[in-house]
C-alpha positions as CSV (number, residue, x, y, z in Angstrom):
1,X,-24.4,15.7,7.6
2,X,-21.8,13.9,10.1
3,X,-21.1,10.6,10.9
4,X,-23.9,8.3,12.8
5,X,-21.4,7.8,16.0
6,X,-17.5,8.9,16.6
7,X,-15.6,7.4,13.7
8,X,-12.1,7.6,12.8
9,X,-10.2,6.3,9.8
10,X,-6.7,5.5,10.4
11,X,-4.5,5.1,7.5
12,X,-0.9,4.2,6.0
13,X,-2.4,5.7,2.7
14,X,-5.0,7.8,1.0
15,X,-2.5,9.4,-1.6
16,X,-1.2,8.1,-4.9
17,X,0.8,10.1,-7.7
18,X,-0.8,10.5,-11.5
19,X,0.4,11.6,-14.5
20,X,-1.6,14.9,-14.3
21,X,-1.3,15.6,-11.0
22,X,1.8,15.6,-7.9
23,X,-0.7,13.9,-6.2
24,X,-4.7,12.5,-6.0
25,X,-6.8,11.3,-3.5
26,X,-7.1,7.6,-3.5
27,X,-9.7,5.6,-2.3
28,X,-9.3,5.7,1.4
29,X,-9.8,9.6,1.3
30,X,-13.3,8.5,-0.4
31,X,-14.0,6.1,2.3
32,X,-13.7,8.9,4.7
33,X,-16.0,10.9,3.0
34,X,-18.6,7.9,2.5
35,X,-18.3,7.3,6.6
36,X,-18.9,10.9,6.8
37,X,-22.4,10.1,5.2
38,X,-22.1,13.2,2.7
39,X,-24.8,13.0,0.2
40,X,-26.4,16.0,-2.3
41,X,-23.4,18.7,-2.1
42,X,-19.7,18.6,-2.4
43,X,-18.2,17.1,1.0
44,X,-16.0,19.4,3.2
45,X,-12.4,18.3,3.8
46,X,-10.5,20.1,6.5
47,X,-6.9,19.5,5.9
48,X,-4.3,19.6,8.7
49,X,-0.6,19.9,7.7
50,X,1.2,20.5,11.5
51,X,2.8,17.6,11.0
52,X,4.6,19.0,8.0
53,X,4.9,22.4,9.5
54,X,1.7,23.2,7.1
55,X,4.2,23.0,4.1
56,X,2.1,25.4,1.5
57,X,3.7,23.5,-1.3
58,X,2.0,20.6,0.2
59,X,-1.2,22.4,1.2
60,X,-1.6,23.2,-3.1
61,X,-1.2,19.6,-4.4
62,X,-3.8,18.4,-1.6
63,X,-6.6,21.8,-3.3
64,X,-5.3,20.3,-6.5
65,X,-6.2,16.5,-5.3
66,X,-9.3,17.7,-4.0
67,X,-10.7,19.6,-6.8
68,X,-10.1,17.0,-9.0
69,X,-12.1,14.4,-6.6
70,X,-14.5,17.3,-5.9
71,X,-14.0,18.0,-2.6
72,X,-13.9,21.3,-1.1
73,X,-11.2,21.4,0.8
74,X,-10.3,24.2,3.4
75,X,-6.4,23.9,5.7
76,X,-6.6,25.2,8.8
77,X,-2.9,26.5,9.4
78,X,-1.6,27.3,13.0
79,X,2.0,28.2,11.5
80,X,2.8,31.4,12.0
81,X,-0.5,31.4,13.7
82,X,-4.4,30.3,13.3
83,X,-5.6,31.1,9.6
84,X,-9.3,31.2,11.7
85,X,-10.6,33.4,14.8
86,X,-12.5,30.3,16.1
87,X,-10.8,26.9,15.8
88,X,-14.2,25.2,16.9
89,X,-16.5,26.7,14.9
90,X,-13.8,25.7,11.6
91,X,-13.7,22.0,12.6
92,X,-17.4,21.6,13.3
93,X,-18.4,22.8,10.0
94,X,-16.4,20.3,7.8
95,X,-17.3,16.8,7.2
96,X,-14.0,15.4,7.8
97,X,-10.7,16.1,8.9
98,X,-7.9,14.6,6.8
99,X,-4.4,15.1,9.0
100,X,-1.2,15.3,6.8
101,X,1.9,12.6,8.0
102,X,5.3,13.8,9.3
103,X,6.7,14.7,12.5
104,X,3.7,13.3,15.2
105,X,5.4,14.6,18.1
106,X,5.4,18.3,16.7
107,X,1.8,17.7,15.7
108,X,0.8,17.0,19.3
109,X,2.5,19.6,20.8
110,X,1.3,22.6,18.4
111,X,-2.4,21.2,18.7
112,X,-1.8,20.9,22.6
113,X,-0.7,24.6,22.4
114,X,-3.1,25.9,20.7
115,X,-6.0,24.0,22.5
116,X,-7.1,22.0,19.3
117,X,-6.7,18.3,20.5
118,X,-9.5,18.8,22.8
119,X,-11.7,20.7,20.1
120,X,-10.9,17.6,17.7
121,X,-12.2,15.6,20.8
122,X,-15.4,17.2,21.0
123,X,-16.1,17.5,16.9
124,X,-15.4,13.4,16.8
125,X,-18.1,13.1,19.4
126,X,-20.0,15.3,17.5
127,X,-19.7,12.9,13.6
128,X,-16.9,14.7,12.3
129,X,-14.9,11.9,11.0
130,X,-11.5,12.1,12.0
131,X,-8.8,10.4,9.5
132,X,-5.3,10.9,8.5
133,X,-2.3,9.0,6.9
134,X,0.8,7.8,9.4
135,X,1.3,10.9,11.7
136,X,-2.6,11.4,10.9
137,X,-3.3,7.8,11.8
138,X,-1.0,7.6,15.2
139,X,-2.2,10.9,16.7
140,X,-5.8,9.2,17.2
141,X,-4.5,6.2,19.3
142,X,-2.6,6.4,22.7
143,X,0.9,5.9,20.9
144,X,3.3,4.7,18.6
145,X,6.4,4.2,16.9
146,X,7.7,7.4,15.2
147,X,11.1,9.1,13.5
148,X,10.0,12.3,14.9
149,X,13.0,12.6,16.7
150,X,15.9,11.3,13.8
151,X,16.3,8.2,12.0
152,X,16.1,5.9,15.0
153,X,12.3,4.7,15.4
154,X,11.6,5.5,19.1
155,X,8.2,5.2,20.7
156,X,5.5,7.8,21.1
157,X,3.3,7.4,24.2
158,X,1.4,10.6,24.5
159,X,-1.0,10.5,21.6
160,X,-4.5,11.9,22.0
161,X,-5.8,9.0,23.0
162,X,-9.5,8.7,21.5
163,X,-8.6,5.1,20.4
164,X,-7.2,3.4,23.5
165,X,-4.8,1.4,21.6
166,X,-1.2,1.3,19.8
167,X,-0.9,2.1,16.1
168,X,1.8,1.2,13.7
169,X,1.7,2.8,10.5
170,X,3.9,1.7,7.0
171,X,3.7,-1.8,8.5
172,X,5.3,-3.7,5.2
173,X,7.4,-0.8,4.1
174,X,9.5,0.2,7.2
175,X,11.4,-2.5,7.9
176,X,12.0,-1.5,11.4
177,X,8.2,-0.5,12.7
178,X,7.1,-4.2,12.9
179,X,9.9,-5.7,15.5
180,X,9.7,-2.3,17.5
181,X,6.1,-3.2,17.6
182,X,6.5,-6.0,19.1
183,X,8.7,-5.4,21.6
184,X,6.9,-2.0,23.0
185,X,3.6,-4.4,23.1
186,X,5.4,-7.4,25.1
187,X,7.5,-4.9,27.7
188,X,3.8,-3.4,28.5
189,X,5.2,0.0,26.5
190,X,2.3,0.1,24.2
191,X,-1.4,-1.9,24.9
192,X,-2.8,-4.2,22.3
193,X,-1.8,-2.2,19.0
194,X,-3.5,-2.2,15.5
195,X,-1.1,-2.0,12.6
196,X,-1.7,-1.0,9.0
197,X,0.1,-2.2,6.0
198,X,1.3,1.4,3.0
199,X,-2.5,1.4,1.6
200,X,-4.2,0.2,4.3
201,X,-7.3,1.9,7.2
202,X,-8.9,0.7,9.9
203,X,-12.6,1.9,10.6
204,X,-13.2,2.8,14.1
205,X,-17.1,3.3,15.1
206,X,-16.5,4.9,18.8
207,X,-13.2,2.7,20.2
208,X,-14.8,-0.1,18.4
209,X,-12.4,-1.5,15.6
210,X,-15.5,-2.3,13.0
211,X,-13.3,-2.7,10.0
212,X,-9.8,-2.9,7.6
213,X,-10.1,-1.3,4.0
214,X,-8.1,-1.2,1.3
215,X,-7.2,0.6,-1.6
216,X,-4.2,-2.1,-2.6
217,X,-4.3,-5.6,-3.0
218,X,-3.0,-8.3,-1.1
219,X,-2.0,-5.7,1.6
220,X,-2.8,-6.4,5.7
221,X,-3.3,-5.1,8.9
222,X,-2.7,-6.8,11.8
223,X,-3.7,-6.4,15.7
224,X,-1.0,-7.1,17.9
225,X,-1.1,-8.3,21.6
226,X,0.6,-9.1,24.7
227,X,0.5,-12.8,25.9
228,X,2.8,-13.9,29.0
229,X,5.2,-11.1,29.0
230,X,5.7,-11.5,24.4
231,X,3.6,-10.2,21.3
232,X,1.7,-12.1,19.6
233,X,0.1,-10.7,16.1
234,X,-2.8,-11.5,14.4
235,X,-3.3,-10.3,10.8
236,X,-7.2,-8.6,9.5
237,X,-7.7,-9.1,6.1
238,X,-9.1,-5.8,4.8
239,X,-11.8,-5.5,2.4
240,X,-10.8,-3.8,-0.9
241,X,-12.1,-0.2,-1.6
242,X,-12.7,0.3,-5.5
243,X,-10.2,2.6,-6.9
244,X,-11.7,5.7,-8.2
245,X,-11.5,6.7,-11.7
């Protein structure tokens, strides 16, 4: 099964901690697998950890997550090298690739190296869903704001592009993402830029922004633009996602 056109969920979220568990998948992982259009076997996650220099302590709580949403989920590691002879042939038979935060400009640049942006290209073409949370949301989209390189937001202009807009991740929770928005979109930095509020995704069908989900209440995302030389942001009011049990 794949996905009827490209489609990519970009997401501030996906994750949420339980009692049992470091970590579960939250509804916005579930969405990705509903785009994906899985039906009559378990869905296929491939999980990317660059960004986090695929952290294998990270790596376990994300098997653990999916075997209790029952997933099966495979991470394809290129640290110290590929965990797979043929990176095409590993993305193409998954359902959907879920892309770990953290540092964004490391991600690019190891994928870059190793040739997998443009086999990522080619498996969203062919209805692999593509979907991740901040660093996993940003690389989709031209570029960003990022603390890849310290503390200091800076922005990010070299992302892979697919989505030929902005993003701006943790919206509502970074208190220095929004203004830096806005003033990369007005000074022609970053085009028209779509935003997500912690919990938040936005549903792309091709470069066509179809959709904002939820998995929190109350939460936004927002679509910034540049009119006579300043921002100007619109907020989406996301539809909310039913929590799974």
């Amino acid at each position: 099964m794949s996905a009827a056109e490209p489609t990519v969920l970009a997401t501030s979220g996906g994750h949420r901690a339980d009692a049992r568990s470091r970590v579960l998948f939250d509804a916005l992982v579930y969405h990705a697998v509903e785009l994906a259009g899985v039906s009559g076997r378990r869905p296929r996650i491939l999980y990317l950890g660059t960004a986090i220099g695929d952290a294998e302590h990270v790596t376990s709580r994300m098997h653990e997550a999916a075997r209790v949403a029952g997933f099966d989920l495979t991470p394809l590691y290129l640290f110290p090298m590929p965990n797979v002879e043929d990176l095409e042939e590993a993305v193409l038979s998954h359902d959907v690739v879920w892309v770990m935060g953290g540092s964004v400009i490391n991600l690019l640049a190891v994928w870059r190296a190793h040739g997998l942006d443009a086999v990522l290209h080619r498996a969203w073409l062919a209805g692999v869903v593509m979907a991740g949370v901040s660093a996993g949301s940003i690389c989709w989209f031209r570029g960003g704001t990022t603390d890849s390189f310290g503390p200091q937001l800076r922005p990010v202009t070299n992302g892979l592009a697919m989505l030929p807009y902005g993003n701006g991740v943790h919206y509502d929770s970074d208190a220095g993402r929004r203004p830096l928005i806005h003033r990369l979109v007005a000074d022609g930095t970053l085009p028209t830029t779509h935003c997500t509020d912690d919990g938040v995704g936005l549903v792309y069908r091709g470069t066509r922004l179809v959709e904002a989900v939820t998995e929190v209440a109350g939460k936004g995302a927002y679509v910034v633009t540049r009119e006579n030389g300043r921002a100007v942001e619109d907020r989406l009011e996301p539809r909310l996602l039913c929590r799974p049990a």
